[in-house]
BABADO-197056 format. One record per residue (C-alpha): residue number from 1; residue in one letter; x, y, z. Coordinates in nm, 4 decimals, m for minus. Last residue first. Layout:
N
+-----+---+----------+----------+----------+
!   k ! r !     east !    north !       up !
+-----+---+----------+----------+----------+
! NUM ! A !        X !        Y !        Z !
...
+-----+---+----------+----------+----------+
//
This chain:
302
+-----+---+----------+----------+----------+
!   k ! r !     east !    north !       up !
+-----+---+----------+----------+----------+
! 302 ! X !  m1.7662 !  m1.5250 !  m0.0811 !
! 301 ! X !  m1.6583 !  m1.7800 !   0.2091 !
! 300 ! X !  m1.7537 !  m1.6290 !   0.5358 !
! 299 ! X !  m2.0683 !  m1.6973 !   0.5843 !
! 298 ! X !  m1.9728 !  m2.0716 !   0.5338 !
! 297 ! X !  m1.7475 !  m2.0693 !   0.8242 !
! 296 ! X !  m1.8682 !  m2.0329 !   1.1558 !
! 295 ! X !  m2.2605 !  m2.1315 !   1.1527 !
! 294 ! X !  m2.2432 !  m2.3317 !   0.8240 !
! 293 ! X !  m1.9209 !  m2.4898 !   0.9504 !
! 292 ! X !  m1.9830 !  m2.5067 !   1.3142 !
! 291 ! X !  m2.3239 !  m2.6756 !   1.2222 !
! 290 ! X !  m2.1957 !  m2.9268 !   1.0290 !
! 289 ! X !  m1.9111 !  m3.0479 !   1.2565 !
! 288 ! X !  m1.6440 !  m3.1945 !   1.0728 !
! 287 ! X !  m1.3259 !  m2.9474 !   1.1069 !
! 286 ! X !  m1.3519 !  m2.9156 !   1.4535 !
! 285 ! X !  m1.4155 !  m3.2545 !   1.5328 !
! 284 ! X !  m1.0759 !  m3.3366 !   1.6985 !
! 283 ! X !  m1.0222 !  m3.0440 !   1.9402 !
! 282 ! X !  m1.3623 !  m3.1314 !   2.0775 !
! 281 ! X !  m1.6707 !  m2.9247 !   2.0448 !
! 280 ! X !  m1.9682 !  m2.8538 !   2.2844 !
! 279 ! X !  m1.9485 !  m2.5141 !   2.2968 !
! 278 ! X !  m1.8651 !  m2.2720 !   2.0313 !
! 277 ! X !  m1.7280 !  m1.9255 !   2.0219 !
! 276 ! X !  m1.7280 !  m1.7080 !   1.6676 !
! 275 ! X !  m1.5369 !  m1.4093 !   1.7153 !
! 274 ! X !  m1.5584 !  m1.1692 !   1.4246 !
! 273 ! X !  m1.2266 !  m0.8863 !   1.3552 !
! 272 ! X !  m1.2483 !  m0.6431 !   1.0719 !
! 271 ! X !  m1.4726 !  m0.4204 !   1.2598 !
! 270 ! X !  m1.2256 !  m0.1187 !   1.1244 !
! 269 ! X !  m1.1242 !  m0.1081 !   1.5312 !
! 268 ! X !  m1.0984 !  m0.4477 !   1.5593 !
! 267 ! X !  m0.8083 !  m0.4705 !   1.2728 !
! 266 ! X !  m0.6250 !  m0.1437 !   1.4666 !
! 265 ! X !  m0.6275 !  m0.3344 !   1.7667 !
! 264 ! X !  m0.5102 !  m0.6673 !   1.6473 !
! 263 ! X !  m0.2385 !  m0.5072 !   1.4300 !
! 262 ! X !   0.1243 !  m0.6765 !   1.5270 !
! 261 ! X !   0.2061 !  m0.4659 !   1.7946 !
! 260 ! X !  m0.1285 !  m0.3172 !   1.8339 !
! 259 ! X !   0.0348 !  m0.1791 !   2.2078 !
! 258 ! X !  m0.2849 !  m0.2962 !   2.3761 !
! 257 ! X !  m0.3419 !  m0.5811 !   2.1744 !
! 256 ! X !   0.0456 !  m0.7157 !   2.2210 !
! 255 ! X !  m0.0452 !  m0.5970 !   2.5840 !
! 254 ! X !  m0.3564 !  m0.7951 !   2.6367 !
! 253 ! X !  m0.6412 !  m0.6728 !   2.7745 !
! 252 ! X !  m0.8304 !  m0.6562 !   2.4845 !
! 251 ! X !  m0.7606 !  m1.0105 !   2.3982 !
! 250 ! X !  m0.9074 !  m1.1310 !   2.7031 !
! 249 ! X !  m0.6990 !  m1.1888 !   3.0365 !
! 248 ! X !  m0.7302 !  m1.5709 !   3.1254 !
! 247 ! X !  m0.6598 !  m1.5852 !   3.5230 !
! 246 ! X !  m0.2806 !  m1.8300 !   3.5216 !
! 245 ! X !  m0.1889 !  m1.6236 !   3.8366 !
! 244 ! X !   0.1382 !  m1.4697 !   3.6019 !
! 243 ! X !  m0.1041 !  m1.3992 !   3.3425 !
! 242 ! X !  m0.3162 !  m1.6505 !   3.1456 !
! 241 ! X !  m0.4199 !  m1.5541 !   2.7407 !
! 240 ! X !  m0.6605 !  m1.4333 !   2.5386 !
! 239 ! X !  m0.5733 !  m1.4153 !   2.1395 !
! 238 ! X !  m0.9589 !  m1.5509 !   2.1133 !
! 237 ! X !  m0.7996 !  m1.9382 !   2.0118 !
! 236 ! X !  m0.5781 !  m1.8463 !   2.3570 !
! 235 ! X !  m0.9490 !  m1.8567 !   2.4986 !
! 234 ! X !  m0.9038 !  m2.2217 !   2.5028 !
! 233 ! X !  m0.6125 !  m2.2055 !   2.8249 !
! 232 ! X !  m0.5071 !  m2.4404 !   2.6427 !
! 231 ! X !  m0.5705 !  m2.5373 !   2.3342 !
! 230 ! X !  m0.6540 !  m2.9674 !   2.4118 !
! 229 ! X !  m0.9958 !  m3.0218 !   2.5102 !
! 228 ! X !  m1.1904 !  m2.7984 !   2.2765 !
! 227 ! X !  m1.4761 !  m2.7979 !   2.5261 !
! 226 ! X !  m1.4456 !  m2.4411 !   2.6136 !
! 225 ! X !  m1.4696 !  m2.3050 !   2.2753 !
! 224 ! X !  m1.2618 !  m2.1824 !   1.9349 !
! 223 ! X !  m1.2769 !  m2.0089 !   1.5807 !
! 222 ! X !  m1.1809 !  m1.6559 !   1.4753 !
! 221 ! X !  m1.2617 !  m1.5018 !   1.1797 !
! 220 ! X !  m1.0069 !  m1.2434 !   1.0635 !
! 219 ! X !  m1.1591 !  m1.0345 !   0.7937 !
! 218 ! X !  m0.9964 !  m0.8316 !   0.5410 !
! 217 ! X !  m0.5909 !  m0.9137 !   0.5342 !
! 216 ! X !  m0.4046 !  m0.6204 !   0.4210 !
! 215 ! X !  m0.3090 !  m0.5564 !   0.8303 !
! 214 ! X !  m0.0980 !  m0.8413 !   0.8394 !
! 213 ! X !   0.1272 !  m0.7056 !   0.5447 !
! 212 ! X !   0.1513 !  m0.3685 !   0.7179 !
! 211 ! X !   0.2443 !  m0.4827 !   1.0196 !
! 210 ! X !   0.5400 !  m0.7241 !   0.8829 !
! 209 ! X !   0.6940 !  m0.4424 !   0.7446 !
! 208 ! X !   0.6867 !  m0.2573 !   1.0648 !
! 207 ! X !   0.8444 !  m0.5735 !   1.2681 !
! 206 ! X !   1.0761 !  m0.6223 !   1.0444 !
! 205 ! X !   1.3836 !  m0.5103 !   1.2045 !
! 204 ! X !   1.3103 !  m0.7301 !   1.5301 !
! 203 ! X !   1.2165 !  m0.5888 !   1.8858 !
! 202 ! X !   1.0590 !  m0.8781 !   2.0991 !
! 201 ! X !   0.6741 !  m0.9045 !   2.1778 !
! 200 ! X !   0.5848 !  m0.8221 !   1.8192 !
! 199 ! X !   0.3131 !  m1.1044 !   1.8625 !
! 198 ! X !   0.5027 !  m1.2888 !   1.4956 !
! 197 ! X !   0.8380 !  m1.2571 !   1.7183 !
! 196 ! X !   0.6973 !  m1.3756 !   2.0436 !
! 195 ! X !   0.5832 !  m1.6958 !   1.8681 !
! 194 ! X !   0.8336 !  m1.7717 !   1.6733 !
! 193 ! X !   1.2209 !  m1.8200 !   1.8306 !
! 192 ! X !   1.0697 !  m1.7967 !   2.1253 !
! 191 ! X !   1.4149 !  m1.7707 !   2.3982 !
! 190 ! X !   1.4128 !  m1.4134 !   2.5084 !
! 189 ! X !   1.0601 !  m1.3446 !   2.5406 !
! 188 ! X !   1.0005 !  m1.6888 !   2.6727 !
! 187 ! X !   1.2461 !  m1.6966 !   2.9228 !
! 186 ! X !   1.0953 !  m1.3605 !   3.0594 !
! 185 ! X !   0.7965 !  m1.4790 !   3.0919 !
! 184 ! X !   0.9197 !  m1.7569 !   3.2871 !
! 183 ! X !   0.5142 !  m1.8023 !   3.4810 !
! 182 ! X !   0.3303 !  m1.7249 !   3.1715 !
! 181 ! X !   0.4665 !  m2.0475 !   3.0094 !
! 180 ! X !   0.3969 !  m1.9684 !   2.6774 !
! 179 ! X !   0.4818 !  m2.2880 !   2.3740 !
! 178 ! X !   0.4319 !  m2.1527 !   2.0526 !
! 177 ! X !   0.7760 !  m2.2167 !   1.9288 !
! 176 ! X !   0.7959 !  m2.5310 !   2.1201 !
! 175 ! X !   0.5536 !  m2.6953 !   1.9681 !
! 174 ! X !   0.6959 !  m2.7323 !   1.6401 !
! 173 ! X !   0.9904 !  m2.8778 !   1.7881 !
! 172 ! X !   1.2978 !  m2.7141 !   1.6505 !
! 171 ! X !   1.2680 !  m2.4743 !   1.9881 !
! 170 ! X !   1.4078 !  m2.7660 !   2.2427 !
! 169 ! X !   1.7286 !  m2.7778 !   2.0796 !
! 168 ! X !   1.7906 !  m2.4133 !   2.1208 !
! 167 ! X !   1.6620 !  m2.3966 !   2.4713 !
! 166 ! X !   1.3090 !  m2.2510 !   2.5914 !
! 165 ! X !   1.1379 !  m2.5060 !   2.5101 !
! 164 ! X !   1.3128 !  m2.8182 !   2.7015 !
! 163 ! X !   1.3409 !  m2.5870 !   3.0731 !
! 162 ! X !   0.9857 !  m2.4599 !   2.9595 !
! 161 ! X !   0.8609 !  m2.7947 !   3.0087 !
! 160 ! X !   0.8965 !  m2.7596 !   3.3515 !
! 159 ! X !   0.5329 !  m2.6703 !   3.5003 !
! 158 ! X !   0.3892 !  m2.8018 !   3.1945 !
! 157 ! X !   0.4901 !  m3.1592 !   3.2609 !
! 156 ! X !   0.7772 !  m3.3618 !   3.1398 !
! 155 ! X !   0.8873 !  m3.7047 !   3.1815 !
! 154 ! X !   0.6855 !  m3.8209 !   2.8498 !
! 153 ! X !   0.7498 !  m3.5140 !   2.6693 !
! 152 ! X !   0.5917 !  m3.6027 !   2.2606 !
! 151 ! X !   0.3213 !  m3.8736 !   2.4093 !
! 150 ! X !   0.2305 !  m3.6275 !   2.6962 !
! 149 ! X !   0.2614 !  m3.3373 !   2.4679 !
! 148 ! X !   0.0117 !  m3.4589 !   2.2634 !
! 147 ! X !  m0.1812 !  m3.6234 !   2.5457 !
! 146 ! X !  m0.2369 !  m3.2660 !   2.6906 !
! 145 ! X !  m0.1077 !  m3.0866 !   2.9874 !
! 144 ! X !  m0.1604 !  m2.7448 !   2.9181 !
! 143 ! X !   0.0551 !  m2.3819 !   2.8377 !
! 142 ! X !  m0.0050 !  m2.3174 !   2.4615 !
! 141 ! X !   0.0546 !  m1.9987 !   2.2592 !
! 140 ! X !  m0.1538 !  m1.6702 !   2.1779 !
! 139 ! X !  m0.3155 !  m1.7848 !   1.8282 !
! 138 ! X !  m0.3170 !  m2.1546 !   1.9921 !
! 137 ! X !  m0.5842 !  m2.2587 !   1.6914 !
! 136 ! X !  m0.9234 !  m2.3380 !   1.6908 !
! 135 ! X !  m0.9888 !  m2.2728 !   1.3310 !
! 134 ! X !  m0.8269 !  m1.9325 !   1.2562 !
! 133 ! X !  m1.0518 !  m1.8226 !   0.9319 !
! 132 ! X !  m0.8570 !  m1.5755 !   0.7008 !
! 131 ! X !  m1.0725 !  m1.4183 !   0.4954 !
! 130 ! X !  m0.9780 !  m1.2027 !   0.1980 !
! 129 ! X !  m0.6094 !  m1.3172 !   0.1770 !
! 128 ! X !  m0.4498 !  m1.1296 !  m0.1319 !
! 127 ! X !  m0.0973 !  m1.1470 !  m0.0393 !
! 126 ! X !   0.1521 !  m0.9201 !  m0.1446 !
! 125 ! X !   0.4262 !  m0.7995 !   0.1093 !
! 124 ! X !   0.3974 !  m1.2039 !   0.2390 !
! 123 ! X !   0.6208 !  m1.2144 !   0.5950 !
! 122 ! X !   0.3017 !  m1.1473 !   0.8581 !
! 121 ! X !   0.0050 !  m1.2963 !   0.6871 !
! 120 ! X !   0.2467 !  m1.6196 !   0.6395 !
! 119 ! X !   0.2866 !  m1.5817 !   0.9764 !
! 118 ! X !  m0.0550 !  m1.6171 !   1.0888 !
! 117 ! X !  m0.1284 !  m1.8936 !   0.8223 !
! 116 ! X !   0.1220 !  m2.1043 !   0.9712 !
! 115 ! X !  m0.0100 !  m1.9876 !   1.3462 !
! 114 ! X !  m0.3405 !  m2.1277 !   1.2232 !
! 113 ! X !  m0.1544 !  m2.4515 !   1.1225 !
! 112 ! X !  m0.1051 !  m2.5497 !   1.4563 !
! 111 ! X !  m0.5135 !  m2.5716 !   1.4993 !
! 110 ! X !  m0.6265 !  m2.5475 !   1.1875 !
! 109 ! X !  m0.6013 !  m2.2858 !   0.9163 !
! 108 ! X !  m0.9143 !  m2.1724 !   0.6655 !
! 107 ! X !  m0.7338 !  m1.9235 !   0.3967 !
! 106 ! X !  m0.9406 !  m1.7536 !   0.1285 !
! 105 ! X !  m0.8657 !  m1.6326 !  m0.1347 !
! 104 ! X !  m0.8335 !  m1.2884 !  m0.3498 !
! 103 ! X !  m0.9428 !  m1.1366 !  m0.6495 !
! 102 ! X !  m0.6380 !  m1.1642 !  m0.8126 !
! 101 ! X !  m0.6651 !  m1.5920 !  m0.7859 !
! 100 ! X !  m0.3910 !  m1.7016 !  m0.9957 !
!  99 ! X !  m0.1178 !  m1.5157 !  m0.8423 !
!  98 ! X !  m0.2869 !  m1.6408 !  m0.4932 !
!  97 ! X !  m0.2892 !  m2.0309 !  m0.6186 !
!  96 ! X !   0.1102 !  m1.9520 !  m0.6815 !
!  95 ! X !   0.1856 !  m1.7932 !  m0.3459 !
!  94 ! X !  m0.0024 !  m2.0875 !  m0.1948 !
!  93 ! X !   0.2577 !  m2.3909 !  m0.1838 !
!  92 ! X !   0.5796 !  m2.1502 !  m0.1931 !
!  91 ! X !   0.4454 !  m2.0149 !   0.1922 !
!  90 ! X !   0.3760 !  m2.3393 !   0.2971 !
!  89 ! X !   0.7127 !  m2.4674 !   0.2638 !
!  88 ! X !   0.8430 !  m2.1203 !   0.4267 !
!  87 ! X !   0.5953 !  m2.1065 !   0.6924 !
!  86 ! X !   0.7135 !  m2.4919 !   0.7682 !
!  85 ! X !   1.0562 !  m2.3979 !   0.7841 !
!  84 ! X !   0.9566 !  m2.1157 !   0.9986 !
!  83 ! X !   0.7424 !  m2.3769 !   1.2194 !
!  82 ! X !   0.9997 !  m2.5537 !   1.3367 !
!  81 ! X !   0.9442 !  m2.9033 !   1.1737 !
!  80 ! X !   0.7011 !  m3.1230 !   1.3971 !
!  79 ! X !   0.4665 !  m3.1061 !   1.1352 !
!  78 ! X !   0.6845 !  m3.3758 !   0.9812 !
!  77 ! X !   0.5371 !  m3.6037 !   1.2233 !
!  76 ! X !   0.1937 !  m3.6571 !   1.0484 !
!  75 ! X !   0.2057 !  m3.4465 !   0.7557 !
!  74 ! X !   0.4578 !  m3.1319 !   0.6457 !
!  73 ! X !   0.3045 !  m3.0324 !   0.3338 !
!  72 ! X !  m0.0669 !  m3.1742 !   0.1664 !
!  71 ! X !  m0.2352 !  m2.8151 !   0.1649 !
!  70 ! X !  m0.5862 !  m2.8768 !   0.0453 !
!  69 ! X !  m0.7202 !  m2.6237 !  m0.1862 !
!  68 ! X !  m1.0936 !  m2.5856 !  m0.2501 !
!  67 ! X !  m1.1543 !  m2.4196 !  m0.5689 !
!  66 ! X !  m1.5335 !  m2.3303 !  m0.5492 !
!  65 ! X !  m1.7532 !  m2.4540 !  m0.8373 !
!  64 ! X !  m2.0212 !  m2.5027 !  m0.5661 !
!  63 ! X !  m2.0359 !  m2.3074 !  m0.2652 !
!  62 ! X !  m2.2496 !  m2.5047 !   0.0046 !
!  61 ! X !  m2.2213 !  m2.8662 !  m0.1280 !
!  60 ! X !  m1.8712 !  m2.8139 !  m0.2504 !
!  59 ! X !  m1.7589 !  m2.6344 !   0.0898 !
!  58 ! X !  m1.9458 !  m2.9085 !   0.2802 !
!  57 ! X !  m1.7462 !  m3.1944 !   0.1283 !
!  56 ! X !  m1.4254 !  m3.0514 !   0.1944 !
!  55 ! X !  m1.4974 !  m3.0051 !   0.5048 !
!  54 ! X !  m1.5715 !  m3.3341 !   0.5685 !
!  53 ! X !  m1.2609 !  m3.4451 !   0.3958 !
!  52 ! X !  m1.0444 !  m3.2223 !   0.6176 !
!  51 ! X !  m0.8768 !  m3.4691 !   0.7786 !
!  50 ! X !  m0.7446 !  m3.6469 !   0.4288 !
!  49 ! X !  m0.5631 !  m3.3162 !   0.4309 !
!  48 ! X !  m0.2974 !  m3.4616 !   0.6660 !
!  47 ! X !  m0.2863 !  m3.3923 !   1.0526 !
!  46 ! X !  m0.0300 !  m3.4509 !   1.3264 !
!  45 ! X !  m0.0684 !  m3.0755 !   1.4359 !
!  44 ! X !  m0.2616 !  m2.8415 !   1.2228 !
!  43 ! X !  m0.3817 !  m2.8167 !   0.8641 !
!  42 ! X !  m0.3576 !  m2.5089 !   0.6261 !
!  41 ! X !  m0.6804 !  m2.5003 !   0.3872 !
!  40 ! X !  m0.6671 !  m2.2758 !   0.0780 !
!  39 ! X !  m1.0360 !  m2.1711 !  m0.0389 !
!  38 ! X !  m1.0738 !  m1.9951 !  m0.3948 !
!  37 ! X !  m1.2648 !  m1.6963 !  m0.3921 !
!  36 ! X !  m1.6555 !  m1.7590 !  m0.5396 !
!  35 ! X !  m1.7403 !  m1.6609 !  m0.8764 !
!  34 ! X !  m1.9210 !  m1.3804 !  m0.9539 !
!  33 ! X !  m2.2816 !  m1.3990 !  m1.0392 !
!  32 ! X !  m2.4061 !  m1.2766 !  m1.3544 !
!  31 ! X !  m2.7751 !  m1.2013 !  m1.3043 !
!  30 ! X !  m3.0084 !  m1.4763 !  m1.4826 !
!  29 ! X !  m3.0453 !  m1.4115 !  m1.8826 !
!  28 ! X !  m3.4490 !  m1.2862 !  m1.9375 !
!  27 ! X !  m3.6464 !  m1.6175 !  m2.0046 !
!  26 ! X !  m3.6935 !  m1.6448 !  m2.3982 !
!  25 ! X !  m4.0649 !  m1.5345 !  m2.4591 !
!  24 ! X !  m4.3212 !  m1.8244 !  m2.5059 !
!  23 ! X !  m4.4303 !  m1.8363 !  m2.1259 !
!  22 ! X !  m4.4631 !  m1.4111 !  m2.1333 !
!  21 ! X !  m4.6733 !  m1.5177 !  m2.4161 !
!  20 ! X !  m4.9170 !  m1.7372 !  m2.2335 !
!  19 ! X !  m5.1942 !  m1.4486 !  m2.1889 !
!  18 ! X !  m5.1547 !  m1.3315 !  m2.5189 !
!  17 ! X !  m5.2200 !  m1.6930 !  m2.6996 !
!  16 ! X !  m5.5972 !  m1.6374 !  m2.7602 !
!  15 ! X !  m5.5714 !  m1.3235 !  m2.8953 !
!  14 ! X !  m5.3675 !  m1.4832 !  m3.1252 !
!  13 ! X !  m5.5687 !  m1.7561 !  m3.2082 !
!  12 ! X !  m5.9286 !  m1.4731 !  m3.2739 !
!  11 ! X !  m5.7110 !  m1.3097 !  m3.5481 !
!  10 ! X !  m5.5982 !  m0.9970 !  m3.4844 !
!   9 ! X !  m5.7785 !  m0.6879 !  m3.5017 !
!   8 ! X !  m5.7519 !  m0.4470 !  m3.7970 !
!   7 ! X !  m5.9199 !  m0.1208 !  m3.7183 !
!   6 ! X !  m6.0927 !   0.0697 !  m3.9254 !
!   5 ! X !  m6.4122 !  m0.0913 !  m3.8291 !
!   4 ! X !  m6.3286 !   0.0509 !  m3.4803 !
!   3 ! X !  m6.3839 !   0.4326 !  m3.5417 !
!   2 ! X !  m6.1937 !   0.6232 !  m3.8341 !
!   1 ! X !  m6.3420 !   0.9433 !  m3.7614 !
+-----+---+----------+----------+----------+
//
């Protein structure tokens, strides 16, 4: 038996050193991480991206080494364009930063600009959007009396706006083409030369192809509250809307949701829909507010 004066022990140092070697070991490599999708943010009415500083700021704080994505088209009073001209523009600005990006993006869209991003959803066969975050934007049109359109239609109020709207001159105003007067619905069916056509409210050849290319998108986060001050009626940010009575009927009573037109219905059903409503926030701060962006937003951006 070779007992323990056979054995060789080590020398009294070592011993010593055993507790600290898991100190002198190289650290095991840290999990590999994948990056995070690069961000593309769509502005709204009036705006230019130097609005979105805030939120620019947050994103880099939050997510770090993200590629945040400011869309600099149509500022100030060139968002006035008709909104297909826009959707176009817009549409050559991020179909690059998606080629380059096959894991997918993100889109955050403001106010006007969410009903950019909404068609651009709708006419793209390829798109890669991952999240598309509707930040307090007229998603089922706009019937109020606000100080834009009292500084764009001096002599006009809601009531008879719809006689400027709903005619060809009247829909190469932005506005227009998401104006909904629920009282001349059928004006508005006939005349939107946007809005009614991205709802599938009004037979057009693509409306199946343009279906399916919503439907890729996998989440739509939706933004919006009773204080916003200037979407009117606010739930509109919720695709609700007012009927003939002007009483808001929620998105699941509506008939473009009823008839999943354009794919709301089929989108809740796979739970790819999240409704984030907050009070206390004005049209303006949106896109600045801490605690709407780490409560609304940041979750969202993998």
């Amino acid at each position: 038996m070779l007992g323990l004066w056979g054995l060789r022990l080590p020398p009294t140092g070592i011993l010593l050193l055993l507790p600290f070697l898991p100190l002198l070991l190289p650290a095991a490599p840290a999990p590999h991480r994948a990056p995070y999708k690069p961000v593309i943010v769509v502005h709204g009415l009036f705006d230019s991206s130097y609005s979105f500083r805030h939120l620019l700021e947050y994103i880099n704080e939050t997510h770090p080494g993200t590629v945040v994505t400011v869309l600099d088209l149509f500022d100030g009073r060139e968002s006035l364009r008709p909104l297909w001209e826009q959707v176009q523009g817009f549409g050559e600005a991020v179909a690059p930063i998606m080629a380059k990006a096959p894991q997918g993006v993100h889109l955050i869209c403001y106010s006007q600009g969410g009903l950019v991003c909404r068609a651009l959803l709708s006419v793209m066969d390829e798109h890669n959007v991952d999240s598309f975050i509707s930040l307090s934007s007229p998603q089922m049109g706009q019937y109020g009396d606000t100080d834009y359109l009292k500084w764009l239609f001096p002599t006009s109020m809601r009531s008879n706006l719809y006689r400027i709207c709903y005619s060809p001159w009247g829909q190469e105003f932005s506005i227009c083409n998401y104006w909904h007067d629920p009282h001349h619905d059928d004006l508005y069916l006939n005349a939107s030369s946007f809005l009614a056509l991205i709802n599938g409210e009004r037979d057009h050849p693509n409306a199946t192809a343009w279906k399916k290319n919503f439907l890729r998108v996998g989440r739509l986060v939706l933004i919006g509250g009773p204080d916003d001050g200037v979407i009117t009626p606010w739930q509109s940010s919720f695709f609700g809307f007012y009927d003939a009575n002007e009483t808001v009927l929620e998105m699941e009573e509506q008939p473009v949701y009823l008839r999943d037109s354009f794919g709301l219905k089929t989108l809740l059903a796979r739970g790819a829909i999240v409704r984030c409503p907050m009070a206390g926030i004005s049209h303006t701060a949106w896109h600045s507010n801490r605690t709407l962006y780490e409560t609304c937003i940041e979750p969202w951006l993998s």
